[in-house]
C-alpha positions in Angstrom: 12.9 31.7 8.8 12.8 29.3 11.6 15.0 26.2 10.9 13.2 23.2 12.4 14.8 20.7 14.4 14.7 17.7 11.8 15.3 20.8 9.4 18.1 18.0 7.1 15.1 15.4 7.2 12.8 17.9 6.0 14.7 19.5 3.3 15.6 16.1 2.3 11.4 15.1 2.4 11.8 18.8 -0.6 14.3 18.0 -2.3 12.4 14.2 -3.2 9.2 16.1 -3.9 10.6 18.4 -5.5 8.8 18.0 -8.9 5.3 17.3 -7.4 5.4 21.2 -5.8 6.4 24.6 -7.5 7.4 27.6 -5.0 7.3 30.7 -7.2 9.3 33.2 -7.0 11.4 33.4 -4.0 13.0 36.3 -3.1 15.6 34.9 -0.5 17.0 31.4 0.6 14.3 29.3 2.1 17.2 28.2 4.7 18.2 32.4 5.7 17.5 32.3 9.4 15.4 35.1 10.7 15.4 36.3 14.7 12.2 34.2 16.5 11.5 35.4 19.6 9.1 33.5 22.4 6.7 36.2 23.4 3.8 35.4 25.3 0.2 35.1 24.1 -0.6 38.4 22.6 -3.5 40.5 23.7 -6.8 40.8 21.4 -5.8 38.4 18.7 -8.9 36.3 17.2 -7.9 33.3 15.8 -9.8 31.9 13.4 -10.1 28.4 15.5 -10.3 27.6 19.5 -6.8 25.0 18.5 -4.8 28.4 16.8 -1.4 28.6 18.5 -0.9 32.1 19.1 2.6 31.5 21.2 4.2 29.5 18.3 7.6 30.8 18.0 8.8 27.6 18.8 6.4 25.8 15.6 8.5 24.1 13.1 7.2 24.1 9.5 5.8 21.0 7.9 8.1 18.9 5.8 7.9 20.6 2.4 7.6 24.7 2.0 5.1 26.0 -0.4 6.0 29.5 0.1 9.0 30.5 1.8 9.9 33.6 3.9 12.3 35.5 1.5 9.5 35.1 -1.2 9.1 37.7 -3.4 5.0 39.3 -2.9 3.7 41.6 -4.8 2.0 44.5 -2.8 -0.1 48.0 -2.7 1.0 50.5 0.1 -1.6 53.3 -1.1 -3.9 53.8 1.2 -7.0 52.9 -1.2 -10.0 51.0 -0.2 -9.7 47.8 -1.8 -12.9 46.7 -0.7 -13.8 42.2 -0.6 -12.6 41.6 -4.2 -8.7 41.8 -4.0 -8.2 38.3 -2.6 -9.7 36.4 -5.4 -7.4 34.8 -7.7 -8.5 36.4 -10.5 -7.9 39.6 -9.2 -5.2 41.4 -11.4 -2.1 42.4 -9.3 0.1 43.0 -12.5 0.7 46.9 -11.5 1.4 46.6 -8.4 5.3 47.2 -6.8 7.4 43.4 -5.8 9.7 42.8 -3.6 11.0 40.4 -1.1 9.8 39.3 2.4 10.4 40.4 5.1 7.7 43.9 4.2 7.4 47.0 6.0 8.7 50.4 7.2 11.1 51.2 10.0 12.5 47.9 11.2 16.3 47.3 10.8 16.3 43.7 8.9 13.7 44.3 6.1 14.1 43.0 3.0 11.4 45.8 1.5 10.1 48.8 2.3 6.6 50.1 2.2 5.0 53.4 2.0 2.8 54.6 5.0 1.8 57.8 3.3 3.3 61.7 3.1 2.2 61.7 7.1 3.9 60.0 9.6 1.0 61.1 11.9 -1.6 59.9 9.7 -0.1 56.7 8.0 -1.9 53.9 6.1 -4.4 51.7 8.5 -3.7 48.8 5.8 -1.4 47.4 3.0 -2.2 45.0 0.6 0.0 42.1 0.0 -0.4 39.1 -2.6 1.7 35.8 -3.4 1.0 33.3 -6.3 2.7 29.5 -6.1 1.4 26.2 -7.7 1.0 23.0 -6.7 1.5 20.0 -9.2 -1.4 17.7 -7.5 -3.6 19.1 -4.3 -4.6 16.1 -3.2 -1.4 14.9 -2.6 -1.5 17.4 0.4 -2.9 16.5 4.1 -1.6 18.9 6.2 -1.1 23.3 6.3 -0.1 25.4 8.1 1.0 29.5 7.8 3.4 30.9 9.8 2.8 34.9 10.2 4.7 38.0 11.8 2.9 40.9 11.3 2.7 44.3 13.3 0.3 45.0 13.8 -2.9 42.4 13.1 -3.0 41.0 9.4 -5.8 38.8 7.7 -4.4 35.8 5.4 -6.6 34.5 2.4 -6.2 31.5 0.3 -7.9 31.8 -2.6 -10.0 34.0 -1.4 -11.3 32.1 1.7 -9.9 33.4 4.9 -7.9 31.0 6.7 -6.3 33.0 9.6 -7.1 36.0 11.6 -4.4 37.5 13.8 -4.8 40.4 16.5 -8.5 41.8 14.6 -11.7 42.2 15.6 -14.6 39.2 14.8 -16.8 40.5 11.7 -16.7 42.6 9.0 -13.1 44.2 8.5 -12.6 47.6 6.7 -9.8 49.2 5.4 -9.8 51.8 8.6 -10.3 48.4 11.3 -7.6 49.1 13.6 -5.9 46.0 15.2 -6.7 46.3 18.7 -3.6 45.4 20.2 0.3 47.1 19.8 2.7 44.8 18.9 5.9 47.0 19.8 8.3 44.7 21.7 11.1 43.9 18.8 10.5 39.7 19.9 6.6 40.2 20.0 7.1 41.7 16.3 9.5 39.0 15.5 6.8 36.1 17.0 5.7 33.9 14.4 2.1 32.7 14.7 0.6 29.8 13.9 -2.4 28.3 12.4 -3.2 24.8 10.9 -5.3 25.7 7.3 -8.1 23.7 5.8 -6.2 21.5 2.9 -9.8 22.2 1.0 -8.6 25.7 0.2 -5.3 24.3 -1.8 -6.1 23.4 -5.9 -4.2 22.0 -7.9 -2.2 24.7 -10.2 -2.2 28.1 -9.8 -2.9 28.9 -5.7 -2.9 32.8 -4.3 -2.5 34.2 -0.9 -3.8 37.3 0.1 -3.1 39.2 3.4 -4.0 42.4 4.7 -1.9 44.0 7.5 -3.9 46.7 9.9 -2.2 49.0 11.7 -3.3 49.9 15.8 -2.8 53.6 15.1 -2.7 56.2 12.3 0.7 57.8 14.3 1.9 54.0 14.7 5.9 53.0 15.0 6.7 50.8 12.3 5.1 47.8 10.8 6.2 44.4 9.7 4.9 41.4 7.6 6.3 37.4 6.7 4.5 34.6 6.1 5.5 31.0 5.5 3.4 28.4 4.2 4.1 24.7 4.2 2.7 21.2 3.6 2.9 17.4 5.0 2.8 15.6 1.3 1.7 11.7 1.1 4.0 9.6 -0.4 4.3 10.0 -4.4 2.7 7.2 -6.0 5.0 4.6 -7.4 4.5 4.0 -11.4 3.2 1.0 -10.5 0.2 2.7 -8.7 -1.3 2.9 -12.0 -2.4 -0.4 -11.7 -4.1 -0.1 -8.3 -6.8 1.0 -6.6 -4.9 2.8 -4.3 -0.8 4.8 -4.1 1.6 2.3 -3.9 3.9 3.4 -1.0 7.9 2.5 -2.1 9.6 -0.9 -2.2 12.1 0.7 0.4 9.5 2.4 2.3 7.2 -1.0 2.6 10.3 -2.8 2.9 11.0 0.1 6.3 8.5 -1.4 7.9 9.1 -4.3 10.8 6.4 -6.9 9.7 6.9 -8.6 6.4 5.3 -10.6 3.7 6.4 -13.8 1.8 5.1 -16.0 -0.5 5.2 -19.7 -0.8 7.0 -20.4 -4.0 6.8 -24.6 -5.1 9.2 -24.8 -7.7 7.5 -27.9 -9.4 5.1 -24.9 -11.4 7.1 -22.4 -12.9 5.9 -19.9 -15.5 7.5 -22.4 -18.2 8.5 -26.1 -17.9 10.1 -26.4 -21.3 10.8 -22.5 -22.4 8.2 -23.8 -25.4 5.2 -22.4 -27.6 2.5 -21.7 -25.0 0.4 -23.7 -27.6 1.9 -26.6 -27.5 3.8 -26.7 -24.3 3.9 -28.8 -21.1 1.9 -27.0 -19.6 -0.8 -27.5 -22.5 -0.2 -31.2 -21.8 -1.6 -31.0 -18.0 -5.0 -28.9 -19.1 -6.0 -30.3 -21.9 -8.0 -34.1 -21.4 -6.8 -35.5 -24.5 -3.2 -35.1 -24.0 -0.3 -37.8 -23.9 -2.7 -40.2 -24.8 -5.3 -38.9 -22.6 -3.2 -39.2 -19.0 -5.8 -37.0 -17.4 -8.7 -37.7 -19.6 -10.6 -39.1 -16.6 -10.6 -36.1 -14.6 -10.6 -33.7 -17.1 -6.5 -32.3 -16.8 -4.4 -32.6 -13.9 -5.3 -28.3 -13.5 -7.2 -25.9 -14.8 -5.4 -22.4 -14.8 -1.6 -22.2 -15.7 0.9 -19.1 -15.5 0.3 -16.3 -17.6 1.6 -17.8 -21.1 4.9 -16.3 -22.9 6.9 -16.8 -26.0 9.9 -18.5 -25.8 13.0 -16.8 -24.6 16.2 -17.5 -27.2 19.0 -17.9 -24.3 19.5 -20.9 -22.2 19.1 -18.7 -19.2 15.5 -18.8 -19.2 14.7 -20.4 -16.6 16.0 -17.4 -14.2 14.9 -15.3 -16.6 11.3 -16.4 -15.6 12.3 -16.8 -11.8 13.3 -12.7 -12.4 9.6 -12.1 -13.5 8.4 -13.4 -10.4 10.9 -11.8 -8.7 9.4 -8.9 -10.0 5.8 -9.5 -9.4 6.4 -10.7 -6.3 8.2 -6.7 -5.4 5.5 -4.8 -7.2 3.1 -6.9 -4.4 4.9 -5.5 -2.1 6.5 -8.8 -1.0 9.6 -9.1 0.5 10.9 -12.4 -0.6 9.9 -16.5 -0.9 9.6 -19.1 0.9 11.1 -21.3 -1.1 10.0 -25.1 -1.2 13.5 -27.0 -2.2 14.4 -30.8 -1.2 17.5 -31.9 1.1 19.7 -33.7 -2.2 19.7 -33.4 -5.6 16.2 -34.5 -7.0 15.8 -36.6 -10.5 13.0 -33.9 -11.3 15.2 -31.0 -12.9 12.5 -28.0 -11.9 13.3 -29.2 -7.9 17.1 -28.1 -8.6 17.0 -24.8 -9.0 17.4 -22.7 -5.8 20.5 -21.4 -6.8 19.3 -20.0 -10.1 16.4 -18.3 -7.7 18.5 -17.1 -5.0 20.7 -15.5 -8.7 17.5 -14.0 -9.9 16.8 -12.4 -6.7 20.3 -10.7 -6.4 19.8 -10.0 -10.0 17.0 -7.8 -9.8 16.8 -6.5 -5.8 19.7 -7.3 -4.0 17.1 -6.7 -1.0 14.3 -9.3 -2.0 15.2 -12.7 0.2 14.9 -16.2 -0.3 13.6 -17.8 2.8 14.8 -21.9 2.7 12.1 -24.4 3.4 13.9 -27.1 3.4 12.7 -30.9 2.6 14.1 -33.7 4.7 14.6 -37.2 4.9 11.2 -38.5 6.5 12.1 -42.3 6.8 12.9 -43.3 10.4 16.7 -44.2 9.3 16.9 -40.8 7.7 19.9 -38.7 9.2 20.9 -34.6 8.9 23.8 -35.2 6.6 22.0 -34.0 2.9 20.3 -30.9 4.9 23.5 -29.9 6.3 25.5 -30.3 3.1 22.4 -28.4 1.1 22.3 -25.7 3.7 26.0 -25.2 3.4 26.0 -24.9 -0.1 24.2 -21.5 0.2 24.7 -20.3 3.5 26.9 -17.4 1.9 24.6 -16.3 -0.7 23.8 -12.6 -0.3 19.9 -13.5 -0.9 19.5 -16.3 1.8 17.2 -14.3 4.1 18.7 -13.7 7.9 17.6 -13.0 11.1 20.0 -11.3 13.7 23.2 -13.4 11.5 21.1 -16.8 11.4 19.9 -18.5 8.4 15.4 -18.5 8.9 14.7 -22.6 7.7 10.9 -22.4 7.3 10.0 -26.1 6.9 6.7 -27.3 6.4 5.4 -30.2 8.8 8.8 -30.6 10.3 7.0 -32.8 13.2 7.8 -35.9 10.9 11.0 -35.4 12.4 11.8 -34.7 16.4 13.1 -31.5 18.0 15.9 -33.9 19.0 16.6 -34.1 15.3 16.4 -30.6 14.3 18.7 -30.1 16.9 21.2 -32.2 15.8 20.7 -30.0 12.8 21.5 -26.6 13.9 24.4 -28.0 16.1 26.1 -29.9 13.5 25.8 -26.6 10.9 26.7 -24.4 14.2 29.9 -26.7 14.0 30.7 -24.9 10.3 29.8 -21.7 11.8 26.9 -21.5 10.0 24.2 -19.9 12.4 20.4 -21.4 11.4 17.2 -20.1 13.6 13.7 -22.4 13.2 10.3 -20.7 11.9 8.5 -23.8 11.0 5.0 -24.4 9.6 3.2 -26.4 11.9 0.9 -28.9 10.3 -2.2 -27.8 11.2 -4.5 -28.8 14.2 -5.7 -26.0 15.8 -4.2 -27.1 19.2 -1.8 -24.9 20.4 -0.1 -27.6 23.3 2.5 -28.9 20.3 4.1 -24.8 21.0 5.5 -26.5 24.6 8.3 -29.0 23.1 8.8 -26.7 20.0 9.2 -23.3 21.9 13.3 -23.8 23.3 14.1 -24.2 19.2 12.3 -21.3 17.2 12.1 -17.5 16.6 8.7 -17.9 15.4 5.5 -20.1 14.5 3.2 -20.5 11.9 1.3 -23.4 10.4 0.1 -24.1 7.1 -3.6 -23.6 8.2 -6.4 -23.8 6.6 -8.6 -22.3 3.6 -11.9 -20.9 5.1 -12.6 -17.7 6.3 -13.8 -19.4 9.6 -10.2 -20.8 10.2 -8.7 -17.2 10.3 -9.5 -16.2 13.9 -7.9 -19.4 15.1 -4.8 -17.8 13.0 -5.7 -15.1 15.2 -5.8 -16.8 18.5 -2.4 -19.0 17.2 -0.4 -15.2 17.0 -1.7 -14.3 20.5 -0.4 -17.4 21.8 3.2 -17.3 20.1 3.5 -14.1 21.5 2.5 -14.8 24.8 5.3 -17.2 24.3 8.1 -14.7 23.2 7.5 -16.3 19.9 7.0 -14.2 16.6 3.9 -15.7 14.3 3.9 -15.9 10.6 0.2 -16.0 9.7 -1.1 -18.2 6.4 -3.0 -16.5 4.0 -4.6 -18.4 0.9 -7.1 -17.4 -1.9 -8.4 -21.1 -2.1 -7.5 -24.8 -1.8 -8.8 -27.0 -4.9 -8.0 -30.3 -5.7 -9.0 -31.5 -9.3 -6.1 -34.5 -9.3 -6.2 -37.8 -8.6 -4.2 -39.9 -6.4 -4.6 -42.4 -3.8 -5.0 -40.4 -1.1 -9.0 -39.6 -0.7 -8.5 -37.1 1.9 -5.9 -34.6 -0.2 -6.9 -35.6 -3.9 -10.8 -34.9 -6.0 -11.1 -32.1 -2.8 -11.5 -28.6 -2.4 -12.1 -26.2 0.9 -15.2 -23.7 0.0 -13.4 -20.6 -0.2 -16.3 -18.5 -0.1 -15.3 -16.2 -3.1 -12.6 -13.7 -2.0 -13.8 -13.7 1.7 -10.9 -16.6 2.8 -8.4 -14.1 1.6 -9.5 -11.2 3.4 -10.6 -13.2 6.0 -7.2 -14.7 6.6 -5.4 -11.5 5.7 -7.7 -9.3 8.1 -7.0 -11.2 11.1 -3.4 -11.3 10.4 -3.5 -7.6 11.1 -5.9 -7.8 13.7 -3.6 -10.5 15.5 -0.2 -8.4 14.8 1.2 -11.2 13.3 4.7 -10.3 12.5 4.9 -12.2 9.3 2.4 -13.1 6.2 3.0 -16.3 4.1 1.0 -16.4 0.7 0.2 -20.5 0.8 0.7 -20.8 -2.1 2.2 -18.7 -4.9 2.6 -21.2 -7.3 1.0 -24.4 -6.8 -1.3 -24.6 -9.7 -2.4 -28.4 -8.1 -4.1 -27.2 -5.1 -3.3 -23.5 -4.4 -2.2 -20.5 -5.9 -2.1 -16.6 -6.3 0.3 -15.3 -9.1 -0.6 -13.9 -12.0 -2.4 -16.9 -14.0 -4.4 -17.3 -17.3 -7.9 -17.3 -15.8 -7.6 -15.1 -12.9 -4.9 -12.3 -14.4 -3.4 -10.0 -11.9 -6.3 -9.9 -9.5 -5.2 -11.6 -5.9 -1.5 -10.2 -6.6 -3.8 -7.0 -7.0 -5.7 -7.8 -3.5 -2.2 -8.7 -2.3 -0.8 -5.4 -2.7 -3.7 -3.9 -0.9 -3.4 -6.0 1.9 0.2 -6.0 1.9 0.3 -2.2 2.4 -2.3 -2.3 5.4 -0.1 -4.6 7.3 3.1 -3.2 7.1 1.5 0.4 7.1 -1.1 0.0 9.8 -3.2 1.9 7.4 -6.3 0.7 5.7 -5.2 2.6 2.2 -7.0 5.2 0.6 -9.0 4.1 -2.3 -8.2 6.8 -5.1 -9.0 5.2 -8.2 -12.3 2.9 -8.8 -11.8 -0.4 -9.6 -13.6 -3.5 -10.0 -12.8 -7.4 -9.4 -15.4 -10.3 -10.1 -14.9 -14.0 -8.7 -17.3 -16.7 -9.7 -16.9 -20.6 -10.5 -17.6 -22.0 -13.9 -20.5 -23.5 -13.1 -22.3 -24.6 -9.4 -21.0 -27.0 -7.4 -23.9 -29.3 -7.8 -23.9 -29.1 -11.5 -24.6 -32.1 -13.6 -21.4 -33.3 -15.4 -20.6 -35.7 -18.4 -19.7 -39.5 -16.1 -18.9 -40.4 -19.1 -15.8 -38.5 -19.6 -15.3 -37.7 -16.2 -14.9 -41.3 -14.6 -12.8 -40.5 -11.5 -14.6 -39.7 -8.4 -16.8 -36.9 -7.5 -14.9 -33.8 -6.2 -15.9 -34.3 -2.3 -16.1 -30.3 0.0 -13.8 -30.2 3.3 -13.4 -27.7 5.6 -17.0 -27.8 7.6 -18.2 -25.2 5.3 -21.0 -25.7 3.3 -20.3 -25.0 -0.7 -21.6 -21.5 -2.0 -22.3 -21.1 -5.7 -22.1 -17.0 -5.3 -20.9 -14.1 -7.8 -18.8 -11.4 -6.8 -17.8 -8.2 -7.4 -15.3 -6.8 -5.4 -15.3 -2.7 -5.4 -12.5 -0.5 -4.6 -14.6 2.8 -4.6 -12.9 6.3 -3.7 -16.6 7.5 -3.0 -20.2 6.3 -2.4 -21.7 4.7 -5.8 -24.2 1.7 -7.1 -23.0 -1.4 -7.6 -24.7 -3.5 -10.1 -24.6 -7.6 -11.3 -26.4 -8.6 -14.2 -27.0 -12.1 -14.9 -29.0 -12.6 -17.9 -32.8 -11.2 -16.7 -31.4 -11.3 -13.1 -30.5 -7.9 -12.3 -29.3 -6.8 -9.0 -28.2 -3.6 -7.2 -26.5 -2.4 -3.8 -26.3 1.3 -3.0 -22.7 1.5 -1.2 -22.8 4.8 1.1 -19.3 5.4 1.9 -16.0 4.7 0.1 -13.9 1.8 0.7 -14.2 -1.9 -0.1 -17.2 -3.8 -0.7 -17.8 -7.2 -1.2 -21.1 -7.6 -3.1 -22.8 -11.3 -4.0 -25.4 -12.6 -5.8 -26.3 -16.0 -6.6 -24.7 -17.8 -9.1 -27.1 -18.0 -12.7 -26.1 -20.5 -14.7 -26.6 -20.3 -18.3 -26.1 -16.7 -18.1 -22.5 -13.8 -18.4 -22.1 -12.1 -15.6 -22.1 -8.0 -16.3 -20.9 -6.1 -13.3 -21.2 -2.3 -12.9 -20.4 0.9 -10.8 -23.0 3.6 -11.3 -23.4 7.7 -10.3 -26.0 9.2 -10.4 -27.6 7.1 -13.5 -24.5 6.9 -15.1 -22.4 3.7 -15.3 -18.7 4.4 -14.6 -17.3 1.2 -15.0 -18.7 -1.6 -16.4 -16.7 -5.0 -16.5 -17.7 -8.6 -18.8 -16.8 -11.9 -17.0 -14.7 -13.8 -19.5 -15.8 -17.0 -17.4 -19.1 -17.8 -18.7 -21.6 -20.0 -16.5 -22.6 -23.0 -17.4 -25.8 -24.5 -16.8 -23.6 -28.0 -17.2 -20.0 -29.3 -17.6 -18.2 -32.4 -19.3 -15.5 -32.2 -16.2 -15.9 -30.4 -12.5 -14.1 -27.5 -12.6 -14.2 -26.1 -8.6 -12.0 -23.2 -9.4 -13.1 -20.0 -9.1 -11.9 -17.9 -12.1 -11.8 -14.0 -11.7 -11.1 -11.2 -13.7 -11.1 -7.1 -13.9 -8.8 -4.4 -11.9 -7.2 -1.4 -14.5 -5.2 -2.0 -17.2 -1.9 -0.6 -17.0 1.5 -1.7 -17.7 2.8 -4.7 -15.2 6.0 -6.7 -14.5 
């Protein structure tokens, strides 16, 4: 056997897919070394495409050996006519001799010998040779490819379909078809050849090859036969696959890849506020109108969705017991850490106090997950560095704090309010302590890119906390090609939506929401991240229930961390992933934007649309599909359908019925395959606005 030159990687790539493959049988060590010679082309061969490589001796394998020189093949060295049917897989080899490769007569390394016949002037034209190896999961395989040395000309089968053709005529072969051309040269016998193989011959279980080896002349020399087959596998599917449309590729393999993902963490909205009953905890006090003497009565609850709820945990550690669940949500998103929102001193609220109990449940569960510091500051005019530098000091040494080239990454939102002057003050002064801080701040955004000039001397990177249309994400775009033009790295926003149901002073960030558009700002934003090469993502946000939020919550489940692991994987991959498993999200508000609503009740101010995007009162169904199908949305008598050609995602939209349930479907050939309920249902009129959109679906499976 030829040992390839990245033959450790390769037998490593084995020995971890081990269990996904089963090589039967083999007769010698897969790693015995075998003389290769590198003849030249040889004379009459037919391959059975124009691309064959009939001068391979130089050819590695692919990474993981389904059959192995050395194998053990079972073979018939009669003489009879065997006629088409011997190559099938349910043809019965049971009585015929075994033995190891290399097969033949009269060559001095052999592992078995075959008969030619009582005459060495009239030997056997053709011997019969068959191999049978499983495979755990076909599909798992995109590449083949057979190595063969045979003397004279040999046909190989898989599964009864031919899939190379060396040194015989085109056409019809019989058990008397002489190979046209004499391989006699010890290297020309010795050659391997080469031929890539159709992955649509390969099933799952049981798998056979076949090969026939023709001789150029009844009085011929000696003859010879090995074959090799191996695969290219794609990546085993993490358990928590299960849950996607797609394969998951590995934390460490995502985690490989140069461009990372991080999401916005605001620490004032953790899973639980008080580690109470989900019934009757503070949480319940913020969505419920009536509550604490009805503080939010006017507008209905200062939020409408919360964290997914949980039972009390009996230790006092609970609150990084939580921060470990998102920890873990966050890594099965393919995430690589948080941007973690934290003030400059200690804060009188308790829930703005806890970045070391995050940056503990990060090393708890992945040492690797990081903790990006987004620092607060001091935004009055007198306000100096001293509480940043003493808060940035307190952690500088923490294994989690996430580091660039040995400098702590400070990811500040809106850090205008201060001068470059001042943030330079900062990084000398903590440069004094030998603490080493680099600048990727969040712009506030404008979309004018001149503020770069007096920024550009300070930062590794850009970004900006952007906006939440899908018409803002090409100036993302344009903001990525500039930092780079610049030297600069760019850490492109990406939101679901931006909706305001609270009530404060300020008109212009309070009673507001930015028209989403369903799930198109997301993949909007997301798209032309990739599209830009943006060399970082931040999710804005993950946990700001007030305006902006992804993780897993009460109304929307696990769908955008869902979408995020989708997109996620196409960034750092630069692979659109494979959709393998069908699966179905719906987004919809709970009633249209325009809808009456009690003024009674609700006595706070209308919720006002920014953004420059008019308001769209739209169902959705989102489809992963792995193949072409009918998608369908039901809305009471309001039925409506969209034939989808090709697999992939599709984003299909109907207007928004109130009064009505939305069903939504995937159909084949008359048949529905999935069919999915809203749990949101619309209303034709509300007692409060409620601008959220709620969503629902994807596959049930078990989750962090």
């Amino acid at each position: 056997m030829r040992i390839p030159m990245d033959f450790p990687r390769a037998r490593l790539a084995a020995f971890l897919l081990a269990p996904l493959l089963s090589m039967s049988c083999a007769g010698g060590a897969p790693d015995e070394s075998l003389p290769s010679g590198d003849g030249a082309p040889e004379v009459g061969a037919l391959p059975t495409t124009p691309d064959a490589d009939l001068a391979a001796a130089a050819a590695p394998s692919l990474a993981t050996v389904l059959v192995a020189t050395g194998a053990s093949w079972r073979y018939l060295d009669t003489g009879v006519d065997l006629g088409t049917t011997w190559s099938a897989t349910g043809f019965s080899d049971a009585a015929w001799p075994a033995g190891a490769s290399p097969l033949g007569y009269a060559e001095t390394d052999l592992s078995t010998a075959v008969s030619y016949g009582s005459n060495a002037t009239n030997k056997h034209i053709t011997t019969y040779f068959r191999h049978a190896f499983t495979v755990a999961d076909a599909a798992r395989v995109s590449e083949l490819l057979v190595r063969l040395q045979r003397d004279d000309g040999a046909i190989v089968y898989l599964n009864g379909t031919e899939v190379f053709r060396s040194n015989l005529p085109a056409g019809t072969v019989g058990y008397r078809t002489l190979a046209p051309a004499t391989v006699s040269l010890p290297a020309e016998e010795q050659t391997w050849m080469s031929q890539a193989v159709d992955v649509a011959a390969l099933r799952t279980g049981t798998n056979v090859l076949a090969v026939e080896l023709h001789q150029s002349a009844a009085n011929t020399s000696d003859a010879r036969f090995n074959l090799e087959l191996s695969a290219t596998l794609t990546t085993a599917p993490t358990p928590i696959s299960a849950c996607y449309p797609f394969d998951m590729p590995t934390t460490a393999a995502l985690r490989a890849a140069p461009k990372k993902v991080f999401g916005f963490y605001y620490p004032i909205f953790p899973i639980s506020i008080d580690n109470a009953q989900p019934a009757s905890d503070y949480w319940t006090g913020w969505m419920t109108p009536e509550s604490r003497n009805g503080e939010y009565a006017n507008i209905g609850g200062l939020m409408r969705d919360r964290p997914l709820p949980r039972a009390p945990w009996a230790d006092s550690a609970w609150r990084q017991r939580d921060f470990e669940t998102e920890v873990r949500r966050a890594i099965a998103s393919g995430m690589d850490g948080f941007l973690y929102e934290h003030p400059y001193r200690v804060s009188s609220d308790t829930r703005n106090n806890q970045l070391t109990v995050m940056l503990a449940a990060a090393a708890a569960v992945d040492p690797e997950f990081r903790i990006v510091l987004s620092p607060d500051f001091p935004t009055e005019a007198a306000g100096t560095t001293d509480g940043l530098v003493s808060m940035i000091a307190s952690v500088a040494n923490h294994p989690s704090v996430h580091k660039l080239d040995g400098a702590i990454v400070l990811a500040t939102f809106n850090p205008e309010r201060k001068s470059v002057a001042w943030w330079t003050e900062l990084k000398t002064r903590l440069a004094a302590q030998n603490i080493q801080v680099t600048f990727w701040p969040l712009l506030s955004y404008t979309g004018d890119v001149t503020k770069y000039a007096e920024w550009n001397p300070l930062v590794t990177g850009f970004s900006t906390w952007g906006e939440r249309t899908a018409q803002s994400a090409e100036n993302m775009r344009r903001w990525s090609v500039e930092s780079h033009r610049r030297g600069k790295k760019w850490m492109s926003p990406v939101a679901f939506e931006d909706v305001r149901h609270k009530l404060t002073d300020s008109e212009n960030s309070s009673r507001v929401y930015w028209e989403a558009q369903n799930s198109l700002a997301f993949r909007s934003q997301f798209e032309k991240a990739i599209e830009g090469d943006a060399d970082w993502v931040t999710l804005l946000t993950l946990t700001d229930y007030g305006e902006s939020w992804m993780t897993a919550s009460q109304e929307r489940g696990y769908v955008v961390m869902d979408w995020i692991a989708y997109y996620t994987t196409w960034f750092k991959t630069g692979q659109r992933p494979t959709i393998v498993r069908d699966t179905l999200y719906y987004t919809h508000r709970r009633h249209r934007t325009d809808a009456p609503f009690n003024a009674a009740k609700q006595t706070a101010r209308v919720m006002k649309l920014r953004g420059g995007v008019a308001a769209s009162n739209q169902v959705e169904l989102l489809a992963f599909l792995k193949e072409p199908g009918r998608l369908v949305i039901t809305q009471g008598t309001d039925v409506r359908t969209l034939d989808v050609t090709s697999a992939g995602v599709t984003a299909f939209q109907a207007a928004l019925v109130p009064g009505t349930t939305p069903v939504f479907e995937l159909q084949r050939n008359g048949v529905t395959v999935q069919r999915l309920e809203s749990k949101t249902p619309i209303l034709a009129q509300t007692v409060y606005q409620d601008l959220m959109y709620h969503a629902g679906g994807g596959r049930s499976c078990t989750r962090p």
